[in-house]
C-alpha positions in Angstrom: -0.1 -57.1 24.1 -3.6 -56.8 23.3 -4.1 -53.2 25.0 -1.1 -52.3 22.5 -2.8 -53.3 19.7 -6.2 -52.0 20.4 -4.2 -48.6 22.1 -2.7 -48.0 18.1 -5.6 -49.1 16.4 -7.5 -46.1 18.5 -4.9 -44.2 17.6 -4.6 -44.2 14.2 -8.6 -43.9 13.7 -8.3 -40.8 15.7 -5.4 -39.8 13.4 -8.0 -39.5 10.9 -10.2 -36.7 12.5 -7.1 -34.4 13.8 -6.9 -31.0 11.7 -3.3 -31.5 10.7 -4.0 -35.0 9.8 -5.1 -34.5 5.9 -2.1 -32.2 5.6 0.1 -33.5 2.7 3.9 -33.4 3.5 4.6 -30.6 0.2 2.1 -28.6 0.8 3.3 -24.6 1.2 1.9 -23.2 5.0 -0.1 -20.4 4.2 0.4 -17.0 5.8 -2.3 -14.7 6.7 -2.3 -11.3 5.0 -3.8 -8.8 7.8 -3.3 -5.9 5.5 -4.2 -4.8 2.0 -1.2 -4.2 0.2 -3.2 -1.8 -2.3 -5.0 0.5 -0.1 -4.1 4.1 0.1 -5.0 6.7 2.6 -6.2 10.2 1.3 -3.5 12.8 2.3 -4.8 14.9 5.0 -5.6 18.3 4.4 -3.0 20.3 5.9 -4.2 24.1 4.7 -5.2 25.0 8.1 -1.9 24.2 10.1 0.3 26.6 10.8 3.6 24.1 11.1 4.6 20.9 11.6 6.9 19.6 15.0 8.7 16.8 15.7 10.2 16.0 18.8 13.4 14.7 18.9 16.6 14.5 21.5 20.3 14.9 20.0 21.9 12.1 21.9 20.3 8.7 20.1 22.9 8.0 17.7 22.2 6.3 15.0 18.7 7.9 14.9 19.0 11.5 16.0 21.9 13.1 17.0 24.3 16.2 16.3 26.8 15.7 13.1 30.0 18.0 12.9 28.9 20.5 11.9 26.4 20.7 15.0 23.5 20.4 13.0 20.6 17.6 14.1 20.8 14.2 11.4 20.1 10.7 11.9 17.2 8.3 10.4 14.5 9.9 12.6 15.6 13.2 10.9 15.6 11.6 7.5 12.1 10.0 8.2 10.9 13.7 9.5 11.9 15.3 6.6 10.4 12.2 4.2 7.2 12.5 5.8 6.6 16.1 5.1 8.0 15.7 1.2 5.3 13.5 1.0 2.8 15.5 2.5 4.2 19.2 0.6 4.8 20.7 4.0 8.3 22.4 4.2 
């Protein structure tokens, strides 16, 4: 009975030093940010290329694949042609 006592007495003054121990129960977690949500990259400078290639297969539906009239669409497609609006290559 003794060794009980003394066992949650220890206990409870170690509760005291453990990280999580001065946590309040409301308190919001906090997530890390690993990126900075305002930083833009320069556009490269694309004078000097001659053209642009993506690789792509036609049988990945829904992300590549041939529509009815036999020409190449899906979301990589979409994505492809995104990217080089963005970058003023056509």
């Amino acid at each position: 009975m003794i060794l009980r006592w003394i066992f949650l007495a220890l206990m409870s003054a170690l509760a005291g030093t453990l990280p999580f121990a001065g946590a309040t129960q409301g308190a919001e977690p906090q997530v890390p940010v690993l990126w900075d949500t305002k930083e833009r990259l320069p556009k490269p400078d694309l004078s000097a290329l001659p053209r642009l290639r993506f690789l792509t297969t036609t049988d990945f539906p829904p992300f590549n694949f041939l529509d009815g009239s036999g020409r190449l669409s899906g979301f990589h497609i979409d994505l492809a042609l995104a990217i080089c609006a963005e970058l003023g290559v056509f």
